[in-house]
N, C-alpha and C positions, 0 to 999 in steps of 0.2 A: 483809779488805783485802789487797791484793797487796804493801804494804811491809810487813807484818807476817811474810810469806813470806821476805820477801827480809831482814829485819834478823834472820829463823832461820836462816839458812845459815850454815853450818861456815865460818871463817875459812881463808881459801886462802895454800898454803903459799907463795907468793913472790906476795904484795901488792906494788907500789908506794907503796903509803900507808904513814904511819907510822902506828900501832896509834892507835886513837880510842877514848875513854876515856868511859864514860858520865857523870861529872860533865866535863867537856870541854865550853867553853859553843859550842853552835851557831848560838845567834843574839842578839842581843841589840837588841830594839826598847824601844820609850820609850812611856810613860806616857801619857796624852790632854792632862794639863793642865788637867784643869777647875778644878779647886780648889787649885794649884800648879804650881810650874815641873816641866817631865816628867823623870821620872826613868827612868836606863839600864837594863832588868832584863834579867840575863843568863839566858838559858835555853838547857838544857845538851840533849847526848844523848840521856840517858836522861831528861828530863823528855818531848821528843819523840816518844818511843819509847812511853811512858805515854801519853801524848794520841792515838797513833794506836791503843793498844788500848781505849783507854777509849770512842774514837770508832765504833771498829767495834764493840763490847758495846752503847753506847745505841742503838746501831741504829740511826746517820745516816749522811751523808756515805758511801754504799757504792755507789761510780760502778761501771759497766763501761765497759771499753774504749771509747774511739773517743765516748765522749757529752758533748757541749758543757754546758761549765759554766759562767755570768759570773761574773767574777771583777770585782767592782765596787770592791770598799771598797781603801783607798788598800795598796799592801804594805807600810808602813811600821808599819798597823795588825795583831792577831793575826788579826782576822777573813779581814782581807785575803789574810795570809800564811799560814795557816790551809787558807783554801778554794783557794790556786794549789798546795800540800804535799799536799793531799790527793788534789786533780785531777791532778795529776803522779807520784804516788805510784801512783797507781793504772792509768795509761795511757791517761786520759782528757783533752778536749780542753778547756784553759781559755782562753776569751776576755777578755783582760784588757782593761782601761776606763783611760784615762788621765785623762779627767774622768768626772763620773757628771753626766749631762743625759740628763734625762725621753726624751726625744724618740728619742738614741742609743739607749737601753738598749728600747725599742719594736724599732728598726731592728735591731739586734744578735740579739734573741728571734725575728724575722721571717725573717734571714737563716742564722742557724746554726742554727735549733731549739733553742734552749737550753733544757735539761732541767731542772738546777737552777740556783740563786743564793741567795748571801747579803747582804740588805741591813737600814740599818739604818732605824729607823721614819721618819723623815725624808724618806728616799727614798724608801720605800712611801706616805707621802702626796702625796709631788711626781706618785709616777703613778697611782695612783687619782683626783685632782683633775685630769691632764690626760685633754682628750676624747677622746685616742688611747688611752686604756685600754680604749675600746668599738668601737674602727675596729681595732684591732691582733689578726693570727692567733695566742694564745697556749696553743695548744692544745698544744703540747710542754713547755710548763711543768709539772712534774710534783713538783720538791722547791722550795720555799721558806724558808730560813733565817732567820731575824731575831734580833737583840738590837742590842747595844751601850748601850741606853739602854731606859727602859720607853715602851711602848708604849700609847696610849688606846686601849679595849675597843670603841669606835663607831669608830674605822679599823681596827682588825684585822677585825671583820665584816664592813665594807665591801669590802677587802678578799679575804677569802674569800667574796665573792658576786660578786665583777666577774672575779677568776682562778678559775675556774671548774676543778675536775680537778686541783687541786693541792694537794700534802698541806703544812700551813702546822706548822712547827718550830720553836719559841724555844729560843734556846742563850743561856744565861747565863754568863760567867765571866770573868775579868780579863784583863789581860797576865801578871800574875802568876804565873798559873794556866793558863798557855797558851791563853786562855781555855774550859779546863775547870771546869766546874760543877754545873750542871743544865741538864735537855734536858725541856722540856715536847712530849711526843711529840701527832702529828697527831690521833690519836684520843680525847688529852685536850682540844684546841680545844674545848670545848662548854661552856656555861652559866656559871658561877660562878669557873669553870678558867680563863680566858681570863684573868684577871686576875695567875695566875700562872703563873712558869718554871719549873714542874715539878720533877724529883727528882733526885734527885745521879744524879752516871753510876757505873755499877758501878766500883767500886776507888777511890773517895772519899767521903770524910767531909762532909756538910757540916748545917750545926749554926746552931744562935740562942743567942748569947753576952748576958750583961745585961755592965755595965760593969766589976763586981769580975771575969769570967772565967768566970760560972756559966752552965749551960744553963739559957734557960727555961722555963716551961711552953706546950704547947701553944698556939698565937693570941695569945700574947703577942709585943710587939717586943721584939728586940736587936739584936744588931750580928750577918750573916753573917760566921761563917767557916768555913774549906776546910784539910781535912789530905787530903796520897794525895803521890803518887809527880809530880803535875804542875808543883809548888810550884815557885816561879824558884830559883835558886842566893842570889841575892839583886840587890841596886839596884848599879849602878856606882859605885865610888867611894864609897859611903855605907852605910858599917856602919852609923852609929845609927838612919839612918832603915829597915834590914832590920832590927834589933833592935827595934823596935817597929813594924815591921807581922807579923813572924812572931814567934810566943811557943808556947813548948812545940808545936813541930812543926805551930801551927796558923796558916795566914794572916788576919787581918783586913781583911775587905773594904773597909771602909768603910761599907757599906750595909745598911741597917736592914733589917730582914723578920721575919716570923713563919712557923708549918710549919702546916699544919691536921692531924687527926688520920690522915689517909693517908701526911701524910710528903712531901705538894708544898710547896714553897718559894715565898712571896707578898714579892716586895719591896714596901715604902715608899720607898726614894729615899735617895742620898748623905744617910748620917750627917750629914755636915757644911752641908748642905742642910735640914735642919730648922729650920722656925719655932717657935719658944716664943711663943704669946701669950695671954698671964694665966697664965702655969703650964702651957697645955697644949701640947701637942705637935704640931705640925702639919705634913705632909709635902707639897711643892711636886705630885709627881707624881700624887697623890690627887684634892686639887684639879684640876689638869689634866685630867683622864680627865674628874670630869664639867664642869668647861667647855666642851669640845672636844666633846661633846655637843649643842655650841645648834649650829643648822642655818647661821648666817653665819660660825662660827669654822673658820677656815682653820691656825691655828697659836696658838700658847696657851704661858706659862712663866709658872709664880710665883714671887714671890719674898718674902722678906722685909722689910718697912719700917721703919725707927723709929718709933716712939709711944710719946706720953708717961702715955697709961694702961694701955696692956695691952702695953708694952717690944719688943715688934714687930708689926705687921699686916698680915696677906696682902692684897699685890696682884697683879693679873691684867696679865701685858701681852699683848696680842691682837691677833693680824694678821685681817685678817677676809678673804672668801671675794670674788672680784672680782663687781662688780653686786650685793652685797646692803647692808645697811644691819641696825646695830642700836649700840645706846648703851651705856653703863655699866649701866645702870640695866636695862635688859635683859637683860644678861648676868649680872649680880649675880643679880635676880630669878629666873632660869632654875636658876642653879648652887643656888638655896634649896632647890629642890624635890629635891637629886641628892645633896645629903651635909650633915652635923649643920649649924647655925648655925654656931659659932664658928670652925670649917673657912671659912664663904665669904669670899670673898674683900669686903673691906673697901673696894677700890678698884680700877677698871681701865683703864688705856690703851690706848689704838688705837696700833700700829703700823706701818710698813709691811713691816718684817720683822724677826727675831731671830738676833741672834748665835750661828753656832755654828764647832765645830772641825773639821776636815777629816774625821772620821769619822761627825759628825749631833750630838754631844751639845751640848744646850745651854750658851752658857759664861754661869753666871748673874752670877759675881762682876762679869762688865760691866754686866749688868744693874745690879747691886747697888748698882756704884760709885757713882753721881751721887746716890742717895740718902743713904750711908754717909759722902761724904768728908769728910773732918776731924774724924772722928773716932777716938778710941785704939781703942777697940775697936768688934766687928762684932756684939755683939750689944747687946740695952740695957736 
């Protein structure tokens, strides 16, 4: 990468600048907010510095000169600010997006050739469901980015069958984390992998914690977390809450996952997103993957309900695909055949659509509210 060149040069003997310090914060963006109010993290230097070597080692994001990049997601987000640092960094040419609508991002690919982009799963189904994913020239698309949130295994295929020639890359990782983490590379896309975001990047840790701090075994869940050189400085303003997301030099994601015995990293979904019902453990995203599988689901979130015999119950709320038709009862039935019993979902709504945040992630606690309200607590 060409700012890896450029942050090795000898410091020149009459700068204008005053000397810049690798703990020295360079930017400082905010949280998404799903599961709380967003918080400041500041990220220095030398976390930046780390991220563009970590990003040139996993072997992504390595533009040449002069190649059109979209720069879709908002800058406010890391991804966003991420892929316009990277494209600039390198002397390549970023087309930014002031809203992200299907239609532009067609027109944009048509008119610069845009090579790669990073979007999040939300947007990739907004254009694979429009018919201009089969009328539009997308023969210059050549790198494909994605995370922010997990993705159903029946649109990433979809996907890599309508973009045709294009190598498809999940990037996992936080703000925290510059969102450094792991990078499920193009030539893992295939079979059973698709479900997961691949391997840490060279010069990070990253690990399956149970609740007292232990690593677990193999395909068991715990909670992700991440040690390297990426980790923020900390939250603005809010030592206790950086005192309990980093604990002995390691960050807690939040987010549950297990590693198979190669050493790929398979999320479950927000920690704090989890259903308990009758004791067992149930993760919103799971579900999701095979709902979003019935052929009229157009969009899919679960959540969790009160009940007064198994203390929560997954329900399905569902926008459905325009001109098709199908029930509760339908979709219920579908999702039987696709994952355990006590996983399906218990009940499901028709929507017209689902709440999200400016970057694609589901905000579920609205979901949540109208079931939950008035009561002390959120779980039962």
């Amino acid at each position: 990468m060409a700012v890896l060149q450029i942050l090795a040069r000898p410091a020149q003997r009459h700068r204008p600048a005053p000397d810049i310090k690798a703990d020295d914060d360079a930017i400082q963006l905010y949280t998404s907010g799903t599961t709380g109010h967003p918080k400041g993290v500041q990220l220095t230097n030398g976390n930046y510095r780390a991220f563009f070597q970590c990003a040139a080692d996993a072997k992504w994001g390595d533009y040449d000169v002069g190649d059109a990049n979209l720069i879709a997601m908002p800058n406010f987000h890391v991804a966003g600010a991420n892929m316009g640092l990277t494209t600039l960094a390198q002397g390549a040419k970023g087309i930014v997006m002031k809203d992200v609508v299907p239609n532009d991002i067609f027109d944009l690919i048509e008119r610069y050739h845009i090579k790669s982009l990073f979007l999040v799963p939300a947007v990739i189904m907004m254009l694979v469901q429009n018919p201009r994913i089969k009328t539009t020239n997308l023969s210059s698309v050549r790198q494909m980015f994605y995370g922010a949130s997990p993705i159903a295994e029946e649109l990433l295929k979809t996907a890599q069958t309508l973009i045709k020639g294009c190598e498809f890359t999940q990037l996992y990782g936080l703000t925290e984390t510059v969102g450094a983490g792991t990078a499920l590379q193009p030539a893992d896309h295939v079979g059973p992998l698709l479900r997961s975001c691949g391997k840490a990047y060279p010069g990070l840790d990253v690990r399956i914690f149970d609740a007292e701090g232990n690593e677990v075994k193999v395909g068991e869940v715990g909670e992700i977390v991440i040690k390297g050189p990426t980790t923020m400085k900390g939250y603005w303003n809010k030592p206790e809450a950086t005192a309990s997301s980093i604990r002995n030099g390691w960050f807690y994601t939040g987010d549950a996952g297990f590693t198979d015995k190669d050493g790929h990293i398979f999320i479950h979904d927000r920690v704090k997103d989890m259903i308990v019902s009758g004791g067992e453990n149930i993760y919103p995203a799971e579900v999701e993957n095979a709902v979003f599988g019935h052929p009229a689901v157009a969009d899919v979130a679960v959540i969790g309900v009160p009940d007064d015999k198994w203390g929560e119950a997954v329900k399905a709320i569902v926008v459905l695909k325009p001109d098709t038709h199908a029930t509760a009862e339908d979709i219920i039935a579908y999702t039987r055949t696709r994952i355990a019993s006590y996983k399906v979902p218990k009940s499901v709504d028709i929507a017209q659509s689902l709440p999200r945040n400016p970057s694609g992630k589901i905000l579920r606690r609205e979901l949540r509210e109208p079931y939950w309200a008035g009561r002390t607590r959120r779980v039962n």
